[in-house]
C-alpha positions as a Markdown table, in Angstrom:
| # | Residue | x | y | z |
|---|---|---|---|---|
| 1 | Unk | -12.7 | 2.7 | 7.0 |
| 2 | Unk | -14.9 | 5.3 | 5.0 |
| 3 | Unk | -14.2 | 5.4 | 1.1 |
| 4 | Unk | -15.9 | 8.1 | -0.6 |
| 5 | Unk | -15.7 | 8.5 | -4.8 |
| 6 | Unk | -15.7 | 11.1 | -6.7 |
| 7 | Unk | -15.9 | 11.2 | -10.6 |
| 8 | Unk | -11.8 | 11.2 | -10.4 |
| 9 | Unk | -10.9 | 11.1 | -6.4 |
| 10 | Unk | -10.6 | 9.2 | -3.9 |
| 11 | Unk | -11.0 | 10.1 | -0.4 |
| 12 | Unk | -10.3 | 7.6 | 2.6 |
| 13 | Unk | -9.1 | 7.9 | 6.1 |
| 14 | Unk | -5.0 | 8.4 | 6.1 |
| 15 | Unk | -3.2 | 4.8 | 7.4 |
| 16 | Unk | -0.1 | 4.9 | 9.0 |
| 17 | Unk | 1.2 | 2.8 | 5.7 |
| 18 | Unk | 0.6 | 6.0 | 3.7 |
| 19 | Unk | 3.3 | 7.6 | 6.0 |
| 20 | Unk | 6.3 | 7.7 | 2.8 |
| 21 | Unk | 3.7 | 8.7 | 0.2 |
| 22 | Unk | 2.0 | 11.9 | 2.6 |
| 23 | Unk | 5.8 | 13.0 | 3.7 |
| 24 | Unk | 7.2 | 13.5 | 0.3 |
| 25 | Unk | 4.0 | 15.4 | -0.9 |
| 26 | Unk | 4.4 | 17.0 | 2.5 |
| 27 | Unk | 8.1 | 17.9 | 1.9 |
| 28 | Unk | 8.0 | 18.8 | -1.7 |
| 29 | Unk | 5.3 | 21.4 | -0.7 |
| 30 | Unk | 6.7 | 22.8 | 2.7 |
| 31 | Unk | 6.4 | 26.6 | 1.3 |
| 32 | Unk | 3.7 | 26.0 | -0.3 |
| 33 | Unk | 1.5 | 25.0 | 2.9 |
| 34 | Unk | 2.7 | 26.0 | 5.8 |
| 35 | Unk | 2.0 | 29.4 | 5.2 |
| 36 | Unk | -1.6 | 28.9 | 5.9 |
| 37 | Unk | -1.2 | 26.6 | 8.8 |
| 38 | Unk | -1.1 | 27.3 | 12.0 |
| 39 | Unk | 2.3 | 27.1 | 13.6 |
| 40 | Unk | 3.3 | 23.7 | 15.7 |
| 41 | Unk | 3.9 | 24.4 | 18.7 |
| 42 | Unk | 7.5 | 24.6 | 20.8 |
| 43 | Unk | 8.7 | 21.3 | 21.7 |
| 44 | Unk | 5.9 | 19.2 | 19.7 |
| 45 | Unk | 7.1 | 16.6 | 17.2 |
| 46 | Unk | 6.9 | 17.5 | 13.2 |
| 47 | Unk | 4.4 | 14.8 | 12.2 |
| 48 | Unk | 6.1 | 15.3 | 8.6 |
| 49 | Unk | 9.4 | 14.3 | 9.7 |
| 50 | Unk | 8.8 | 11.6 | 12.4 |
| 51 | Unk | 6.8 | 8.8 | 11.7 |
| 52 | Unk | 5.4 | 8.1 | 15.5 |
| 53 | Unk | 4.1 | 11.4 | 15.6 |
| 54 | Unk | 2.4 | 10.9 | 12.0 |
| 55 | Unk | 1.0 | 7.4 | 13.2 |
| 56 | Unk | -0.2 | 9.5 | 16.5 |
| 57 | Unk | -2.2 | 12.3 | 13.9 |
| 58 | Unk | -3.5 | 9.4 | 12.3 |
| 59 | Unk | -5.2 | 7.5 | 15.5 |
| 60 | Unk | -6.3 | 11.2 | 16.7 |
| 61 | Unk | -8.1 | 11.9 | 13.4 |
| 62 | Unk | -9.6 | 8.0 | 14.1 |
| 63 | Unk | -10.1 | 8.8 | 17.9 |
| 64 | Unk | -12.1 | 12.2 | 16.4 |
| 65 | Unk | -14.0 | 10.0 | 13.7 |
| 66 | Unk | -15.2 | 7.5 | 16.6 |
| 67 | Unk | -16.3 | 10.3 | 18.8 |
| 68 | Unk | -18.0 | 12.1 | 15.8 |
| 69 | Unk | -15.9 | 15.4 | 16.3 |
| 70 | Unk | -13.9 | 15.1 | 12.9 |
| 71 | Unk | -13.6 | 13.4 | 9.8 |
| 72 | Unk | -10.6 | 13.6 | 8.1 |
| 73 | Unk | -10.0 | 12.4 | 4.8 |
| 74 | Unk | -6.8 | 11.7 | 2.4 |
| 75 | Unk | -7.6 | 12.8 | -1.0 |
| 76 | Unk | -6.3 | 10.9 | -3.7 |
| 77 | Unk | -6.0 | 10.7 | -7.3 |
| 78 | Unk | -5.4 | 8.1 | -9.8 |
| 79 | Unk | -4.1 | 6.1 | -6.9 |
| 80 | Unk | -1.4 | 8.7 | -5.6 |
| 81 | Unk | -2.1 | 11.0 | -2.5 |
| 82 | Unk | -2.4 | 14.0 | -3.6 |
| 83 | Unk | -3.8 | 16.2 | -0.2 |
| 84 | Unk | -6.7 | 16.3 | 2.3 |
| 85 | Unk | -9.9 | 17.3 | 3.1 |
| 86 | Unk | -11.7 | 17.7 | 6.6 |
| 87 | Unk | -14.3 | 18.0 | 8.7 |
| 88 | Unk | -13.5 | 19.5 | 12.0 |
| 89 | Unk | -15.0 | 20.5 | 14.8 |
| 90 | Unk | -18.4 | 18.9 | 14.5 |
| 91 | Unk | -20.8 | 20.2 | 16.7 |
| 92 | Unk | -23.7 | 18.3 | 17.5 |
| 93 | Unk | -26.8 | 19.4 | 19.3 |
| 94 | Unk | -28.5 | 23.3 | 18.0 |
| 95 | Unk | -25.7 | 23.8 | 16.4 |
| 96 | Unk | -25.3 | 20.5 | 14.0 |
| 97 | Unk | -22.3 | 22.0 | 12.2 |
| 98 | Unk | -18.3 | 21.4 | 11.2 |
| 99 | Unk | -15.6 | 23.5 | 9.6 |
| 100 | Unk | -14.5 | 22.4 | 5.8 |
| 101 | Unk | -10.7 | 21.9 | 5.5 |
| 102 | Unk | -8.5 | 21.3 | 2.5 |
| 103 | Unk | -5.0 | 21.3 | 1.1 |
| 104 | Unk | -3.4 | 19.7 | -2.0 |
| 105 | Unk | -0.3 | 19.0 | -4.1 |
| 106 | Unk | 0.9 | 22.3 | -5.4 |
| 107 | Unk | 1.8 | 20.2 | -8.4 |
| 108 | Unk | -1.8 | 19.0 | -8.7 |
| 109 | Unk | -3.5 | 22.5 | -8.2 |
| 110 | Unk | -5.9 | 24.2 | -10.6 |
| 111 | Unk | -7.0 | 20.6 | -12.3 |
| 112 | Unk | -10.5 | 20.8 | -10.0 |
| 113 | Unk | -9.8 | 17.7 | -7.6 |
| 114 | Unk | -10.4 | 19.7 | -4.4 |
| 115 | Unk | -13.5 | 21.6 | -5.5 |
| 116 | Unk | -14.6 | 17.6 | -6.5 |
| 117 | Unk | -13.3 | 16.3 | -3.4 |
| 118 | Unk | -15.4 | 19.5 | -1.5 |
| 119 | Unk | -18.6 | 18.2 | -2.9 |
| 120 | Unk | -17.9 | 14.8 | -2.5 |
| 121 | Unk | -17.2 | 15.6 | 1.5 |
| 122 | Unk | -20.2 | 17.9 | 1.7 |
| 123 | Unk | -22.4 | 15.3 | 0.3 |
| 124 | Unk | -21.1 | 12.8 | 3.4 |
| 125 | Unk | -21.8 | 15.8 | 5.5 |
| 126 | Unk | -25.5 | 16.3 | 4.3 |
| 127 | Unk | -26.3 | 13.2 | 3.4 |
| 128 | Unk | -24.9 | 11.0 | 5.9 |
| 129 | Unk | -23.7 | 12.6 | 9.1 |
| 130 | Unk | -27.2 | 14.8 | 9.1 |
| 131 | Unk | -25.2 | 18.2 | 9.6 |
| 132 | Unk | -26.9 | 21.4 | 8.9 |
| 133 | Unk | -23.8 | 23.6 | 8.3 |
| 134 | Unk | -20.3 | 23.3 | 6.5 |
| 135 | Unk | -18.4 | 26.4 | 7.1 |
| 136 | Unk | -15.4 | 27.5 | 5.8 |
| 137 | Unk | -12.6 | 30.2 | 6.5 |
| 138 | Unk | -10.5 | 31.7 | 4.4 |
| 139 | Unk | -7.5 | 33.9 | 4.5 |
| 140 | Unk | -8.4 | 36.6 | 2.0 |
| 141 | Unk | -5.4 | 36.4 | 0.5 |
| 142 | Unk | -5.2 | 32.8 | -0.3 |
| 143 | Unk | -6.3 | 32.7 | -3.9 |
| 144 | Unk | -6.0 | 29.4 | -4.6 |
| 145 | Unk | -9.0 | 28.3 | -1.7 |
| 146 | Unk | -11.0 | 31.1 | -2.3 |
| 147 | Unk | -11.4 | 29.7 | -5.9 |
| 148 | Unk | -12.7 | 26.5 | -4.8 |
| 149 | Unk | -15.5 | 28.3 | -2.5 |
| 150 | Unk | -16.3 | 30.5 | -5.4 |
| 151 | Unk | -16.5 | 27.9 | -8.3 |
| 152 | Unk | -19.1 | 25.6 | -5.9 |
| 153 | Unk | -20.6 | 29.1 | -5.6 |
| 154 | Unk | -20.6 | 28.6 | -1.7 |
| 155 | Unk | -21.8 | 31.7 | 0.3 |
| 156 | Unk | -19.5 | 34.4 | 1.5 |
| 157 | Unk | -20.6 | 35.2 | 5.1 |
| 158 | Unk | -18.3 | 38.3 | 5.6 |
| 159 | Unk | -14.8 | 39.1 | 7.3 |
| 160 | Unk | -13.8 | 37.8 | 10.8 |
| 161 | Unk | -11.1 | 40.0 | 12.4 |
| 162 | Unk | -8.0 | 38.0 | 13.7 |
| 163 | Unk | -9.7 | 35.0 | 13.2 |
| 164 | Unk | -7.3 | 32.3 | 13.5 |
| 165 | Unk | -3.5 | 32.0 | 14.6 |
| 166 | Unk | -2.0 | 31.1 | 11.1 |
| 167 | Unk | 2.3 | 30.6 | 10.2 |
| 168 | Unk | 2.2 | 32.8 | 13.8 |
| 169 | Unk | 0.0 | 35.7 | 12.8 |
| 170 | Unk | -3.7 | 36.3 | 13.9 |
| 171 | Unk | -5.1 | 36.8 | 10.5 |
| 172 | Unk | -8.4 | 37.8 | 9.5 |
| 173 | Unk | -10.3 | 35.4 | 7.5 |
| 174 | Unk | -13.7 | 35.5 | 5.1 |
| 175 | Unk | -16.0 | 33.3 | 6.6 |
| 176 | Unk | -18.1 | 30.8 | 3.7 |
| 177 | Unk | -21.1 | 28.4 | 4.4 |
| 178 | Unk | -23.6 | 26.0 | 3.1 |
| 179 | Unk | -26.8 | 24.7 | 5.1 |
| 180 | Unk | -28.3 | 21.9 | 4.6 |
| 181 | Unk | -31.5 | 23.5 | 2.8 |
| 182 | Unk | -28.9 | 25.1 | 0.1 |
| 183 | Unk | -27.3 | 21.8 | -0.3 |
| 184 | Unk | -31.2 | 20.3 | -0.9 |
| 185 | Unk | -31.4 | 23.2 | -3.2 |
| 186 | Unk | -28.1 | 22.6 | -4.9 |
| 187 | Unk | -27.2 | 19.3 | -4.9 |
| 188 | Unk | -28.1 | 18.1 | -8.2 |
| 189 | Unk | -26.9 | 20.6 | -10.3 |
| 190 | Unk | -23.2 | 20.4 | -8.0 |
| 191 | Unk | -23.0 | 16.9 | -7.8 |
| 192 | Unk | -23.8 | 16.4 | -11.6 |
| 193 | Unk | -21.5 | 19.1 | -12.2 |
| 194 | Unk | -18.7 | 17.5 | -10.6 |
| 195 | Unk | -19.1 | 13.9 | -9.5 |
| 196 | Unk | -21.6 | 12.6 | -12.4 |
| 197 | Unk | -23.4 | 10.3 | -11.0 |
């Protein structure tokens, strides 16, 4: 299992063992997330609510790790799970790039874990699994993730119209990115800023 460490996070693969502690932060913040989700689909099982299907996410996201399409992490903080963060959709080849995905605790928002956690991941994805492109997208009007792109200053690429399917609704969203050779440019002053070491 890959640990990664932050200055104050934690993030690891999610374990069927963390089922209790990932459904209650689940639960507690069902209005909170699933309006930027996409909608599950007719007839699948809720993941949050039935622990096969959440052991079943957690062997895909080890399935996708083994096969080097995704990386998915559990972000956690002074011990307690406290969201996610994700690489998705590596792409290997020209390309060499993955799409950044986060959520966390409404409870624990605005204290800076994610944009930690964000340089933390994008270090792994530099660093370690040789990428050359983390990419975000971004419904405009979710504040609370545009913050986290803008205080790590990542680059805003522009608008893509009806982007993804999201609570039902093809929304547009503002596409962000970092390249390898900005990371090499950056990564000193963002991981002193935010990991320390």
């Amino acid at each position: 299992m890959t640990a990664l460490f932050g200055k104050r996070v934690l993030l690891r693969s999610l374990e069927a063992s963390d089922f209790a502690k990932w459904q209650r932060v689940r639960r507690r913040n069902i209005d909170w997330l699933t309006r930027w989700e996409p909608k599950r689909l007719p007839g699948t099982p809720d993941a949050v609510e039935d622990p096969q299907a959440y052991r079943a996410r957690c062997s895909a996201r080890q399935r996708d790790r083994q096969l080097g399409t995704g990386y998915g992490f559990g972000l956690f903080v002074k011990g307690d799970f406290a969201g996610e963060i994700n690489l998705n959709s590596v792409q290997r080849g020209p390309f060499q790039s993955c799409y950044i995905g986060y959520w966390i605790d409404e409870a624990q928002a605005g204290k800076n874990y994610v944009p930690e956690g964000v340089v933390v991941v994008m270090r792994y994805a530099f660093e370690q699994l040789h990428l050359h492109r983390v990419q975000a997208a971004i419904v405009p009007r979710n504040t609370a993730s545009r913050r986290v792109v803008e205080k790590l200053k990542i680059r805003e690429e522009g608008l893509a119209e009806r982007y993804l399917e999201i609570n039902g609704v093809w929304e547009d969203h503002i596409r962000f990115a970092m390249t390898s050779e900005e990371w090499a440019d950056r990564c000193h002053e963002l991981i002193g800023e935010w990991i320390g070491f």
